[in-house]
VEXDREN-2710 file (C-alpha; in Angstrom, 1 decimal):
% VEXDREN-2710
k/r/px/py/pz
1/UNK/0.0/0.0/0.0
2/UNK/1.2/3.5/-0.9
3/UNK/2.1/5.5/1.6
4/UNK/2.7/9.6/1.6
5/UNK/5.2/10.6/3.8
6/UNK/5.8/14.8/3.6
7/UNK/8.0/17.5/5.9
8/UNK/6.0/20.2/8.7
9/UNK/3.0/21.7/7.0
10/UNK/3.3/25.2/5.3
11/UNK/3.2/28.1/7.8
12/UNK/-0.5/30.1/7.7
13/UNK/-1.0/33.5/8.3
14/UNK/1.4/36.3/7.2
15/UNK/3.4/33.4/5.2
16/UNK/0.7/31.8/3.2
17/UNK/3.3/32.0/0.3
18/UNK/5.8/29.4/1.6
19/UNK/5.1/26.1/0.0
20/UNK/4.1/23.1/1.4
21/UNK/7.4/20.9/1.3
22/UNK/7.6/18.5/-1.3
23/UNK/5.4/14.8/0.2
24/UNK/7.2/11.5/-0.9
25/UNK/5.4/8.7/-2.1
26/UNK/6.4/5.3/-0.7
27/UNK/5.1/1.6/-1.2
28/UNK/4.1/2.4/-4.6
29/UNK/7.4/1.4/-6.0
30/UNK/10.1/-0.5/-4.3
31/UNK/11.8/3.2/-3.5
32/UNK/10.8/6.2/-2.2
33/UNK/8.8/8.8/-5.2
34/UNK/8.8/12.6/-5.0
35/UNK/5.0/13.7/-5.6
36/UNK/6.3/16.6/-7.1
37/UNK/8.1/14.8/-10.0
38/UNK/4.8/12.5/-10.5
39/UNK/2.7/15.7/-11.1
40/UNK/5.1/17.5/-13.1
41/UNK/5.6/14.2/-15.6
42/UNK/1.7/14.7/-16.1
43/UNK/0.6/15.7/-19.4
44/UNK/-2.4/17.9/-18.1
45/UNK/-2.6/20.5/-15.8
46/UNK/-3.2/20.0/-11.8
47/UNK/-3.4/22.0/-8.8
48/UNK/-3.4/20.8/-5.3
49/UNK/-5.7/22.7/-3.6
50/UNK/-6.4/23.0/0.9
51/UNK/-10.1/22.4/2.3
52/UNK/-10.2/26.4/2.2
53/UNK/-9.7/26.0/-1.5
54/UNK/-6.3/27.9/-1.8
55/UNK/-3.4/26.6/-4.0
56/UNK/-1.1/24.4/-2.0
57/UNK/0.9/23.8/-5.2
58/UNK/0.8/23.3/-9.2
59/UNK/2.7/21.1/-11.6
60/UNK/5.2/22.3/-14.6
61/UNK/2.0/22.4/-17.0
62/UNK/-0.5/23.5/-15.3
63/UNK/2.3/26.8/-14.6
64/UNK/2.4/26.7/-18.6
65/UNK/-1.2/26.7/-19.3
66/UNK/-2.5/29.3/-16.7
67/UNK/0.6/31.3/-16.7
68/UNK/1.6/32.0/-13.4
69/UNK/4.5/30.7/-11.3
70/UNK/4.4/28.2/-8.3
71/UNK/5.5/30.9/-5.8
72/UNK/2.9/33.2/-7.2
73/UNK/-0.1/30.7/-7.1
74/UNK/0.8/29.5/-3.4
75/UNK/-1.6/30.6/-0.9
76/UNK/-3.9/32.3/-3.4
77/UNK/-7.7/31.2/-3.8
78/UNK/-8.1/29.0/-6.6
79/UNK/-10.7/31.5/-8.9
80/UNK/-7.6/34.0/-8.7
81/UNK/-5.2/31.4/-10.4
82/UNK/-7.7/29.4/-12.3
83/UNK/-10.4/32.1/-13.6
84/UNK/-12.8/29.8/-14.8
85/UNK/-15.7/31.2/-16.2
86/UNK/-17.6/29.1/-13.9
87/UNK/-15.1/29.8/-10.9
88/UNK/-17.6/33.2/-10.1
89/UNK/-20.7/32.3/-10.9
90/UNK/-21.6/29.0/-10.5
91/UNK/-18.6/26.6/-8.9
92/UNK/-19.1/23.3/-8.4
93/UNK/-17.6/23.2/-4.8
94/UNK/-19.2/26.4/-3.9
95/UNK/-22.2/25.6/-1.0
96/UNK/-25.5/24.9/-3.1
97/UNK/-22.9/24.4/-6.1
98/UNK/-24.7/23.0/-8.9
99/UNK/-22.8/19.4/-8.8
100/UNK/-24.1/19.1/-5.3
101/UNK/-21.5/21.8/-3.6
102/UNK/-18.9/21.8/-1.2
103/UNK/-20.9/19.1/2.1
104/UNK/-21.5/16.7/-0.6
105/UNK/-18.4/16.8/-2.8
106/UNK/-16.4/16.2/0.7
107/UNK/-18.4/13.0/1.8
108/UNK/-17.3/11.1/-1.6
109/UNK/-14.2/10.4/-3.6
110/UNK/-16.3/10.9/-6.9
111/UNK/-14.7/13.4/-9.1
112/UNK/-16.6/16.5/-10.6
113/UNK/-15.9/17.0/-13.7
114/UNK/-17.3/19.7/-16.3
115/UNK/-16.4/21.7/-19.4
116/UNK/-15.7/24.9/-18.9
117/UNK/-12.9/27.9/-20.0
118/UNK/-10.1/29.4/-18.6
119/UNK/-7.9/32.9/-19.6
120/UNK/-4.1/31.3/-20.0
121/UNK/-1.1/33.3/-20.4
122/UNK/-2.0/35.1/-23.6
123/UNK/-5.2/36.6/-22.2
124/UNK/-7.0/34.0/-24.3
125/UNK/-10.2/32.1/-23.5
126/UNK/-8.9/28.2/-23.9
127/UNK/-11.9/25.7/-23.6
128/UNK/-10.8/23.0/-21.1
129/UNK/-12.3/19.8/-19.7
130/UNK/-11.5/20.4/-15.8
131/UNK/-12.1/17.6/-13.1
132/UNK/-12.5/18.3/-9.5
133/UNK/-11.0/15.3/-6.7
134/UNK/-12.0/15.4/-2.8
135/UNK/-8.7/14.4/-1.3
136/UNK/-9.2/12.1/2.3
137/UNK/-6.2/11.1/4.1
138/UNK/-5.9/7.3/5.9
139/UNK/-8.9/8.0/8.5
140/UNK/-11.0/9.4/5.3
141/UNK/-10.8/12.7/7.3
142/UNK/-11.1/15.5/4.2
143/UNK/-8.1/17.4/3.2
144/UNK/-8.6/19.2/0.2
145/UNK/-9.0/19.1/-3.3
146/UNK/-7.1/18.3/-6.6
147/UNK/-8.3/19.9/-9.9
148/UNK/-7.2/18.9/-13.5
149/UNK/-7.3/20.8/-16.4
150/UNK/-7.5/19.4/-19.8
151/UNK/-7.3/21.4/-22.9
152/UNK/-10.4/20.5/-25.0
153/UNK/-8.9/20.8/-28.3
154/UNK/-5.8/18.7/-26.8
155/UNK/-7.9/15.5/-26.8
156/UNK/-10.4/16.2/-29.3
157/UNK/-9.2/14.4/-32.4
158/UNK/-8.9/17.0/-35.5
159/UNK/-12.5/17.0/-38.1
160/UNK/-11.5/16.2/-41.7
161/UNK/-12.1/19.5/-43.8
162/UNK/-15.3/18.8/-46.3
163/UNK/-13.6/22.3/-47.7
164/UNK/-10.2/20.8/-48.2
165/UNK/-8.0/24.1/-48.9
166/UNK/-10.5/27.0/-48.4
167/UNK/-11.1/26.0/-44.9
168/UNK/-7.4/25.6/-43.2
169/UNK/-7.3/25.3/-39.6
170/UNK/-8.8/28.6/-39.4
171/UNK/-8.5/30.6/-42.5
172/UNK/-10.9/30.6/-44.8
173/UNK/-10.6/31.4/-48.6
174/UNK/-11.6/30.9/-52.0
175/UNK/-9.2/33.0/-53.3
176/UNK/-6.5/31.5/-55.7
177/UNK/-3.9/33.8/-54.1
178/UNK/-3.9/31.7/-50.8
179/UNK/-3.9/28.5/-52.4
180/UNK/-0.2/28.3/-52.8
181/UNK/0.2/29.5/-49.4
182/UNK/-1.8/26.4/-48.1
183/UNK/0.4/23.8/-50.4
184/UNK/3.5/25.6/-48.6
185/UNK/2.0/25.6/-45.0
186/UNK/1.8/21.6/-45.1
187/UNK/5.0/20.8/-46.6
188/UNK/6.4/23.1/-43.8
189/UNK/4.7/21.8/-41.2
190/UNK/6.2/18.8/-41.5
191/UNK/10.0/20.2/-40.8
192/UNK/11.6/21.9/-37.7
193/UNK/12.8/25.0/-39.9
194/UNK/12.6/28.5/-38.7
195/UNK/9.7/30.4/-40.1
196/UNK/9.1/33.8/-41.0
197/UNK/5.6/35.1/-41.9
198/UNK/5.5/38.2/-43.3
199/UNK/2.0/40.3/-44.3
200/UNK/0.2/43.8/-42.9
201/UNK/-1.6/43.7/-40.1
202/UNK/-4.6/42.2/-39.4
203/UNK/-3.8/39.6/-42.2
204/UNK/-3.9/36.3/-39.6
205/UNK/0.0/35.7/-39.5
206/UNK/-0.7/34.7/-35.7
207/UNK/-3.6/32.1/-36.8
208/UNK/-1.3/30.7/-39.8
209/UNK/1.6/30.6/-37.1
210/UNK/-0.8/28.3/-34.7
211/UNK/-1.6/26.3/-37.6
212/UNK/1.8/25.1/-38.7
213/UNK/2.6/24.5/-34.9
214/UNK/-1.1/22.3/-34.8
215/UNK/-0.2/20.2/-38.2
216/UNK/3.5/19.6/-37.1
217/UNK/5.1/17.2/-34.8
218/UNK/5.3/19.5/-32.0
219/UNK/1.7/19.8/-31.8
220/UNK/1.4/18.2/-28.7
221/UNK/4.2/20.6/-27.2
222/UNK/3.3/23.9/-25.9
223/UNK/2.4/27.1/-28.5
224/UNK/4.0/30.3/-26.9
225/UNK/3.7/33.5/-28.6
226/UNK/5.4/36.5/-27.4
227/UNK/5.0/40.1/-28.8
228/UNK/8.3/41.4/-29.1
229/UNK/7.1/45.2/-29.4
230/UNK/4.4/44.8/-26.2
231/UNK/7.6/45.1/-22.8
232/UNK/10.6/47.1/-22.5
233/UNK/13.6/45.9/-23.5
234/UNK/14.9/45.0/-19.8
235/UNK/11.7/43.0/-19.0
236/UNK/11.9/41.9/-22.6
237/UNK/15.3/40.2/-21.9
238/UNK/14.2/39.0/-18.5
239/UNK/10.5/37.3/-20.3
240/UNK/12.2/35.3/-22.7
241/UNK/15.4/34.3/-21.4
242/UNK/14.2/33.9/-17.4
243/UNK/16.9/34.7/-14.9
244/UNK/17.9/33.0/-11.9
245/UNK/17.4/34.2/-8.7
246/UNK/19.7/37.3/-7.7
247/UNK/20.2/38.2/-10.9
248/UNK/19.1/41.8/-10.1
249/UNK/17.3/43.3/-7.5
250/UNK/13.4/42.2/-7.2
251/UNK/14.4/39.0/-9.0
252/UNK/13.5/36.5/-5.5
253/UNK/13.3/33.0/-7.3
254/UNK/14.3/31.7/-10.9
255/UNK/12.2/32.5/-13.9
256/UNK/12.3/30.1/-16.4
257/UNK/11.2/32.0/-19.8
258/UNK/9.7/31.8/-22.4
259/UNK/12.2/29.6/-24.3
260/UNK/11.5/27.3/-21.4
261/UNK/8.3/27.2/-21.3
262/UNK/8.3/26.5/-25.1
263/UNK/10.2/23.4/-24.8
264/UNK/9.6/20.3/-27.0
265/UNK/7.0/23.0/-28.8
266/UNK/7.2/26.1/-30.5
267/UNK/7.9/29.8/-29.6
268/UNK/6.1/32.5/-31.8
269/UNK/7.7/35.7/-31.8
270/UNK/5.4/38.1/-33.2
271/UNK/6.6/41.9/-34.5
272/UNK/9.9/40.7/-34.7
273/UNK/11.1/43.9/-36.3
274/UNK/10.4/45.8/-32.8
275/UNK/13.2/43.2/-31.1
276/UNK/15.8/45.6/-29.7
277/UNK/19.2/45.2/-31.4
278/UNK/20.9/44.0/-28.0
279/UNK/18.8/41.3/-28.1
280/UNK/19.0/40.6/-31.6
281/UNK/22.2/39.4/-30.8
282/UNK/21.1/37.1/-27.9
283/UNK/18.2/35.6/-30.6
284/UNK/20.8/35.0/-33.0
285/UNK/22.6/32.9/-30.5
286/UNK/20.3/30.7/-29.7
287/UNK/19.5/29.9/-33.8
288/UNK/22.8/29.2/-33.9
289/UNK/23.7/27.1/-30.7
290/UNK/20.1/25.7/-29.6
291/UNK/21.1/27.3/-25.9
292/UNK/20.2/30.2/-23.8
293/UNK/21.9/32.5/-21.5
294/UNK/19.5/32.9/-18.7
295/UNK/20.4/36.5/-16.9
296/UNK/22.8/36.1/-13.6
297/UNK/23.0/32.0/-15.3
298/UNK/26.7/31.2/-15.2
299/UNK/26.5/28.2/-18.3
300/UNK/24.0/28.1/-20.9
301/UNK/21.1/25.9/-21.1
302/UNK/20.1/24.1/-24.3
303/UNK/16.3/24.5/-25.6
304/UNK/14.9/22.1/-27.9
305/UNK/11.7/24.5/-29.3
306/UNK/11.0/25.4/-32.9
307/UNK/11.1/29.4/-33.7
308/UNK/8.3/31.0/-35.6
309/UNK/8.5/34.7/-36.8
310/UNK/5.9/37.1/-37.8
311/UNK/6.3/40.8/-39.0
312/UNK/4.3/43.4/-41.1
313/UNK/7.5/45.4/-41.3
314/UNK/10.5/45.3/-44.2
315/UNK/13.2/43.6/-42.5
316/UNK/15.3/44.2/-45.4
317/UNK/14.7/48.1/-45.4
318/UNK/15.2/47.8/-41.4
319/UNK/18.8/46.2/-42.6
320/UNK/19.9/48.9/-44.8
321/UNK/19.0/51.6/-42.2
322/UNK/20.9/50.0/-39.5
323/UNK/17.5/48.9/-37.3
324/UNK/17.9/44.9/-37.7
325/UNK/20.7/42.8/-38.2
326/UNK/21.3/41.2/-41.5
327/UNK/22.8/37.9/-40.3
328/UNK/19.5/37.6/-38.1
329/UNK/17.5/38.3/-41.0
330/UNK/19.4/35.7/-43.2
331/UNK/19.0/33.1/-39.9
332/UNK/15.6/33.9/-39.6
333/UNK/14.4/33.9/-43.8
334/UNK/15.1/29.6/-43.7
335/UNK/11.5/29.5/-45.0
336/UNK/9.5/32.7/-45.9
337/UNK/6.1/32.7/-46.3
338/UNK/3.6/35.9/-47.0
339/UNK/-0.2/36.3/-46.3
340/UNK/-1.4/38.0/-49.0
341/UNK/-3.6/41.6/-48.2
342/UNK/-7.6/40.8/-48.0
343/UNK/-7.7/43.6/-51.5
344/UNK/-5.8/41.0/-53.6
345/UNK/-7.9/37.6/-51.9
346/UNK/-10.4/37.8/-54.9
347/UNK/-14.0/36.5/-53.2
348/UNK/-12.7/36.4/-49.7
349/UNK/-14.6/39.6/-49.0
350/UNK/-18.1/38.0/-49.3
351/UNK/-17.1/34.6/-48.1
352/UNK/-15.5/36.3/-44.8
353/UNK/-18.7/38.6/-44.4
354/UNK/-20.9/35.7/-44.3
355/UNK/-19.1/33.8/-42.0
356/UNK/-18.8/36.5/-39.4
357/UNK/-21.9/37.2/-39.6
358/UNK/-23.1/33.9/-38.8
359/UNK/-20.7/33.5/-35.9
360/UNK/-22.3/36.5/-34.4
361/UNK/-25.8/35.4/-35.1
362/UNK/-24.7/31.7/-33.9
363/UNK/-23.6/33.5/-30.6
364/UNK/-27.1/35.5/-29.8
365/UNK/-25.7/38.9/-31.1
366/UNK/-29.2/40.5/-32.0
367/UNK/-31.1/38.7/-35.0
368/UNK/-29.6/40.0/-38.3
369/UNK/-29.4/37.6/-40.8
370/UNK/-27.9/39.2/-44.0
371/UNK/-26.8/42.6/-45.5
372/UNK/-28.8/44.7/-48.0
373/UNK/-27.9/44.4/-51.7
374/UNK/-26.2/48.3/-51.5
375/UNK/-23.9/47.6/-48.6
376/UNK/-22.9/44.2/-49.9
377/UNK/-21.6/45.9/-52.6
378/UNK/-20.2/48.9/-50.9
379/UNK/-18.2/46.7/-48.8
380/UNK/-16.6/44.2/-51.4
381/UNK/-15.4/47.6/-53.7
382/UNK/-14.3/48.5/-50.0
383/UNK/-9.5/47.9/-50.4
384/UNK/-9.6/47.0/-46.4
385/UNK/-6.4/48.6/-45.3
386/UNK/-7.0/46.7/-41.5
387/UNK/-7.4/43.0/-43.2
388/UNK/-9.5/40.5/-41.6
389/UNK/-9.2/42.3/-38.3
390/UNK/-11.3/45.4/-39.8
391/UNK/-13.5/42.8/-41.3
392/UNK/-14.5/41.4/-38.1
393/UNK/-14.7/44.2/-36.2
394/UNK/-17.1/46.3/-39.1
395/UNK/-19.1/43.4/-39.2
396/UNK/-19.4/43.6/-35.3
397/UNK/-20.3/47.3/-35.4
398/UNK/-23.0/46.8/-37.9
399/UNK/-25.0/43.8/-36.1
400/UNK/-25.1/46.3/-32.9
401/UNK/-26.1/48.6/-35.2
402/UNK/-28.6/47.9/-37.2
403/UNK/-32.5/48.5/-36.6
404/UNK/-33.7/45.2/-38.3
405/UNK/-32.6/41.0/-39.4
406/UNK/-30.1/43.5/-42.4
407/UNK/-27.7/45.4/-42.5
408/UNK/-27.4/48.1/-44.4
409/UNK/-25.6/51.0/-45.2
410/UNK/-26.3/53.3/-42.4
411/UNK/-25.2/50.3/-39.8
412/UNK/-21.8/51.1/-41.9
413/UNK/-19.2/53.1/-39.5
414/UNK/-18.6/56.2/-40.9
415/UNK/-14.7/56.5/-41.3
416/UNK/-15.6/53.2/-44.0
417/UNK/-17.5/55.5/-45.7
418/UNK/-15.8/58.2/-45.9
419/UNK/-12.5/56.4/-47.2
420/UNK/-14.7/55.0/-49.8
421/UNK/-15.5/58.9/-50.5
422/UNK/-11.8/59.6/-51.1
423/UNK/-11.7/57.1/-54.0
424/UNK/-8.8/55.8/-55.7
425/UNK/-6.2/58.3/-54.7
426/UNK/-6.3/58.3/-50.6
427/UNK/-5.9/54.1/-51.6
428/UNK/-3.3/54.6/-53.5
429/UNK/-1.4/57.2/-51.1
430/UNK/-2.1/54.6/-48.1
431/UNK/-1.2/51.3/-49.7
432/UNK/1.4/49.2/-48.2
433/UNK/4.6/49.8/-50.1
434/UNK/6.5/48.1/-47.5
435/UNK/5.0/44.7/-48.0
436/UNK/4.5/44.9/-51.6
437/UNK/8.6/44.2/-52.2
438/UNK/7.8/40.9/-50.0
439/UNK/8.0/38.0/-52.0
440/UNK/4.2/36.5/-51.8
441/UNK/2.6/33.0/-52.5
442/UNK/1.3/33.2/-56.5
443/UNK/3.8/36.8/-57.1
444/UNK/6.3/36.5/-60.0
445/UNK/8.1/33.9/-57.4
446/UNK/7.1/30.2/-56.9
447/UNK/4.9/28.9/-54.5
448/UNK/8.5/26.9/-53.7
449/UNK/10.2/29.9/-53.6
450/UNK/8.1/31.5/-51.6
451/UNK/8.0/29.0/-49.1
452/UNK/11.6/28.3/-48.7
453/UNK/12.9/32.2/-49.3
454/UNK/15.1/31.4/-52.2
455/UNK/14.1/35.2/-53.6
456/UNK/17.4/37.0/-53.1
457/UNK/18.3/40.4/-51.8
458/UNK/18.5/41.8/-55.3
459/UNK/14.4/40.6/-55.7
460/UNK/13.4/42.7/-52.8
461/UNK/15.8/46.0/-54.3
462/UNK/14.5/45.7/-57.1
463/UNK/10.7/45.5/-55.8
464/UNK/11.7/48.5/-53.7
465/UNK/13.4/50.5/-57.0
466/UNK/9.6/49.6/-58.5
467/UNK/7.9/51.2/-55.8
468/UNK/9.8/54.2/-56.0
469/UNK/9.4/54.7/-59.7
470/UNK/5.7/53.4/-59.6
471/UNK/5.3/56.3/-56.5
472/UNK/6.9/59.4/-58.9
473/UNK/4.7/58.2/-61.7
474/UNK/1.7/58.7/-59.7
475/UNK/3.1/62.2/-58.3
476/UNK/3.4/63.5/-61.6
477/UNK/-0.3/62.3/-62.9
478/UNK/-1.6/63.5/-60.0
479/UNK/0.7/67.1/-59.9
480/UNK/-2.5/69.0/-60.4
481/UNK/-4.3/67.2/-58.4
482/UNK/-2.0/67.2/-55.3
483/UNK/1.4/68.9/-56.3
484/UNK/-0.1/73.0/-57.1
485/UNK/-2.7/72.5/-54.8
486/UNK/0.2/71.9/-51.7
487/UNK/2.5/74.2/-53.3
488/UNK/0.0/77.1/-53.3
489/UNK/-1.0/76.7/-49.5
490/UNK/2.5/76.1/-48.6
491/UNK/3.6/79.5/-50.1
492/UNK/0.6/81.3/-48.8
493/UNK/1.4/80.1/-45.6
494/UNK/5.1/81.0/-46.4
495/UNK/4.1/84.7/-47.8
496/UNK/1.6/85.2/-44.6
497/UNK/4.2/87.3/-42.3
498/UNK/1.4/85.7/-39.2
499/UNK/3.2/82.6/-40.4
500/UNK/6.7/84.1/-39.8
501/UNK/6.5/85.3/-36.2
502/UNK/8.6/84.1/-33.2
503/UNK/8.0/80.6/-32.1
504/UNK/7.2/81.6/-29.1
505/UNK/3.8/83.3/-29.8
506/UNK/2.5/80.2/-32.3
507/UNK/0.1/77.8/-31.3
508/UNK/0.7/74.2/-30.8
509/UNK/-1.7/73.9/-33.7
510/UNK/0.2/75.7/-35.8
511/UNK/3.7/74.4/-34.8
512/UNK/2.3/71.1/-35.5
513/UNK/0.9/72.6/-38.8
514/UNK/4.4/73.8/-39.6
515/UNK/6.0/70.7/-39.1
516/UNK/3.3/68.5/-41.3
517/UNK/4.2/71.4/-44.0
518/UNK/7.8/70.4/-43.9
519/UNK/7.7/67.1/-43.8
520/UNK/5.4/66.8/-47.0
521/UNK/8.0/69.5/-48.7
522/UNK/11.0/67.3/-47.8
523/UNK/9.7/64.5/-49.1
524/UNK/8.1/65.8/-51.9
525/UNK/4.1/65.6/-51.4
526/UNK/4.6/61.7/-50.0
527/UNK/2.9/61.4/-47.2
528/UNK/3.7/57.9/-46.8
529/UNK/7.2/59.1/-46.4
530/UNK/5.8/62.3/-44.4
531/UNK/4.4/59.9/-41.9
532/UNK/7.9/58.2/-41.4
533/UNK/9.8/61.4/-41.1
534/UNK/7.3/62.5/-38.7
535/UNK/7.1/59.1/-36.7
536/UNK/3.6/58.8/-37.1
537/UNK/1.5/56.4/-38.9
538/UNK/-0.1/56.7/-42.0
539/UNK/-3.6/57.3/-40.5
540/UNK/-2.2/59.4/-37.7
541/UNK/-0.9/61.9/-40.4
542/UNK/-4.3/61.5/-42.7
543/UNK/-6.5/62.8/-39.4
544/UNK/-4.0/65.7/-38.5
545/UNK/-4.0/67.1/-42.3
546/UNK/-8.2/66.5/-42.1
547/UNK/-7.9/68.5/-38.4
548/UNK/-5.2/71.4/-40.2
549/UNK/-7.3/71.1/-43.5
550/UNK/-4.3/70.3/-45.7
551/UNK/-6.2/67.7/-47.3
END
C-alpha cells in the first residue's frame, strides 16, 4: 500500500506563500517517489488545492497553461489562479454548487468533472475539460482538493475538412492567391525550420503561425507566442530568457522564460522587427547554438523549441537603415512565407462577411441575418487597409447597429465611408509599399520559392526601386491634383508674415501645422514618407492634415 510521507505543514497567516514541502510517495514502488516529479511528468494541468480551496501547489504544466508561477499561485484562492468562467458564478464546490456543492463533494471520492474555460497566459479564452477530486487522508478525514485541467482541443481528435484548402485550420478562402500559401504551410509543417511570416496587419499571420505549430510534430508541445514590441527591452530580456534568482534586484526565485516554457514546442515571436538590437544578438545565439543564456546563469542551457517569426514590417529596409541585423534576418528567412492583403484575396470579402456574420448570429448577437444588396456591394469595392481584423470588427459594429434582421448602409461606420469617399487616390497614397517588395505566395516567385525564401536580396531592391518609380509616376499624374494644390497653400502660408513670427507666440496647432508642411515639402508631397519622417502612422498623419485642413 502507498504511503505519503511529507516534511512540517506550510506556515499560515502572514506566510501563506511558503510552499508546502515536497510529500514522498512510498510503497508504490520498491523506492521512495517525489510527488512533485509525478505531477510534473503529467501531461495535463493540476493543482493541489487546501479544504479552504487555496493553492497548495501546481505542476510544470499547469504553470504553462495558466501562466503564473508556483511561488505566485501558493496561498492564493483558486478562482484567482484558475479564472474559470464558472469559478464566479456557478462553482461546483461552492455551497448549493450546482454538482451538489462543497458538504456533498467532501463526503465522496467521486470526481466532478465539467467543461468549462479558462484565460491562460495570452489573455485567451482556452476551452478545457476540468475535473475536481475530494482528497481524504488514511482516517478518510477530508483534506482538500485536486483539480485537473485538460485542454479541450488537446484530446479532441482534428474534423477532416469537407472544404479541403479553403477552410485551413482557421483561414478561410476561396481566393486563388492563398492556395499556394496552403500547399506551402503543409510541406512546412512537416520540418523543424525556422519560419518567418510576413503580411500587414490584421492579415492572420498569428492564426497561420498556430496552424503550422497544430499540423506539425510539435503539436502536442506547448504554442508560446510572445510580442516582441508589447515590454521594454529590460523586462523583454528578462520574459524570454528567465533569470535565476539574484540576478538583479526584485528577481527572488528563478524564472524560467519563455524559451523554457516552449520546450519540446514552438515559440512565436510576433513583430519581430520591434526586437531591440541588443537582443538581436542574444536571438541570433540561440539559432545558432540551440542554448540560452538565462540573466545572472553562469553556463547556458540548451532548448529544444522550434522558432516562428511574424512581421508586417520590411526587415530588409530595417537592414539597410541600421535597425535589424542582417545575419539575423538571413538566420531567420530559412522559410519565408507571406499572407497575402484581403484587397488582392479575390472572393474572400463575401465569403469572410458571411461567416462573421453567422458567428455573431450563432452567438445571440441581436437577429440579423444578411446585408442589404447596397452595402454588400459597398463593402466588397471596400480595399480593407486593417485586413480581416477590420473585417470582423465592421461586421461587429454593424450587427449592434442595425435597426432590423439587415444590414445596411447606415449600420456602416462612418470612417468606412468616408474612405470610400476619397476614392482611388487616398488608396493609393495609403497602400502598403513596405509589404508589396515581400515575396508572396502566387507573385512572380514560386509557390517553392516563396515557401523556402530562395528570392534573393537583389528581388526585394529591385521590388523596392519599382515602388519608388511606380510612386513618382503617380506624383506626376496626380501634380495638379496634389502637387499645385500643396504648393500654393504652402507659399501662402510661407508669404503670410502671421506665419513668420517668433515661435514663441505660435500655437501648438500651428507648430504642428508647420512641421506636417515640412515634412510633406521634404519628401516631396509623400505622405507615406511624411508619416515616417514624422514618426507617425499613416492614418495618424491623414487625421491631422483632415484637423489642419491640408487635405
Amino acid at each position: 500500500m502507498a504511503n505519503l510521507t511529507t516534511g512540517p505543514p506550510a506556515e499560515k497567516a502572514g506566510n501563506k506563500n511558503i510552499p508546502t514541502p515536497i510529500p514522498v510517495i512510498t510503497g508504490l514502488l520498491h523506492g521512495s517517489v517525489a510527488a512533485a516529479s509525478l505531477l510534473d511528468g503529467l501531461p495535463v494541468g493540476v493543482a493541489l488545492l487546501d479544504t479552504e480551496r487555496r493553492v497548495i501547489r501546481i505542476n510544470s504544466r499547469g504553470e504553462a497553461l495558466l501562466g503564473i508561477g508556483p511561488d505566485q499561485a501558493c496561498g492564493l484562492p483558486c478562482h484567482h489562479v484558475i479564472r474559470s468562467s464558472r469559478c464566479f458564478k456557478d462553482c461546483p464546490l461552492a455551497p448549493g454548487g450546482p454538482d451538489g456543492g462543497l458538504v456533498e463533494a467532501v463526503s465522496t471520492t467521486c470526481p466532478i468533472s465539467h467543461d468549462t474555460d479558462i484565460i491562460d497566459r495570452q489573455r485567451r479564452k482556452v476551452p478545457v475539460r476540468a475535473c475536481v477530486v475530494p482528497l481524504h487522508d488514511e482516517k478518510g478525514t477530508h483534506v482538500g482538493y485536486m483539480e485537473v485541467l485538460e485542454e479541450v482541443t488537446a484530446c479532441a481528435a482534428p474534423a477532416p475538412s469537407a472544404a479541403g484548402d479553403s477552410e485551413l485550420e482557421g483561414f478561410i478562402s476561396h481566393s486563388p492567391a492563398m492556395q499556394p500559401l496552403f500547399s506551402a504551410m503543409r510541406i512546412i509543417a512537416e520540418t523543424d525550420s525556422t519560419v518567418l511570416i510576413t503580411g500587414e496587419t490584421g492579415t492572420g499571420k498569428d492564426l497561420l503561425a498556430e496552424a503550422i505549430h497544430k499540423a506539425s510534430g510539435r503539436a502536442s508541445g506547448p504554442f508560446v507566442k510572445v510580442n516582441c514590441g508589447a515590454l521594454p527591452e529590460h523586462l523583454l530580456e528578462s520574459e524570454l530568457f528567465g533569470h535565476v534568482r539574484g540576478a538583479f534586484t526584485g528577481a527572488v526565485s528563478d524564472k524560467p522564460g519563455r524559451f523554457r516554457l516552449a520546450a519540446g514546442g514552438t515559440l512565436f515571436l510576433t513583430e519581430i522587427g520591434d526586437l531591440p538590437l541588443s537582443l538581436q544578438v542574444k536571438l541570433l545565439t540561440v539559432l545558432d547554438d540551440q542554448c540560452i543564456h538565462p540573466l545572472g546563469a553562469t553556463r547556458p542551457v540548451t532548448v529544444d523549441v522550434r522558432i516562428i517569426a511574424a512581421t508586417h514590417r520590411n526587415l530588409e529596409r530595417m537592414v539597410q537603415e541600421g535597425r535589424f541585423r542582417e545575419d539575423l534576418l538571413f538566420r531567420l528567412n530559412v522559410v519565408r512565407l507571406h499572407v497575402p492583403p484581403l484587397r488582392e484575396r479575390e472572393g474572400d470579402v463575401r465569403l469572410l462577411l458571411d461567416h462573421f456574420l453567422r458567428r455573431m448570429a450563432s452567438s445571440g448577437k441581436r437577429g440579423v441575418q444578411s446585408f442589404t444588396p447596397e452595402a454588400l456591394k459597398l463593402l466588397c469595392e471596400y480595399d480593407w487597409p486593417g485586413n480581416v481584423r477590420e473585417l470582423r470588427n465592421i461586421v461587429e459594429y454593424a450587427v449592434h447597429f442595425s435597426s432590423g434582421d439587415t444590414i445596411g448602409i447606415p449600420s456602416i461606420p462612418k470612417s468606412v465611408l468616408d474612405r470610400i469617399e476619397q476614392g482611388p487616390q487616398l488608396r493609393a497614397e495609403t497602400s502598403h509599399p513596405a509589404q508589396r517588395s515581400l515575396p508572396a505566395p502566387g507573385s512572380s516567385y514560386s509557390a517553392h520559392d516563396s515557401a523556402y525564401g530562395t528570392s534573393s536580396t537583389h528581388s526585394h531592391t529591385s521590388g523596392r526601386e519599382q515602388d519608388e518609380a511606380e510612386s513618382r509616376q503617380h506624383n506626376r499624374q496626380h501634380e495638379g491634383q496634389h502637387g499645385r494644390q500643396f504648393d500654393r497653400r504652402h507659399d501662402a502660408e510661407r508669404d503670410n508674415p502671421a506665419q513668420r513670427n517668433d515661435p514663441v507666440f505660435l500655437s501648438w496647432q500651428d507648430k504642428e501645422r508647420a512641421m506636417i508642411l515640412d515634412a510633406l515639402e521634404r519628401t516631396g508631397g509623400r505622405r507615406q514618407q511624411a508619416a515616417e519622417l514624422l514618426g507617425w502612422s499613416r492614418s495618424t498623419l491623414w487625421r491631422k492634415l483632415n484637423s489642419h485642413g491640408l487635405v
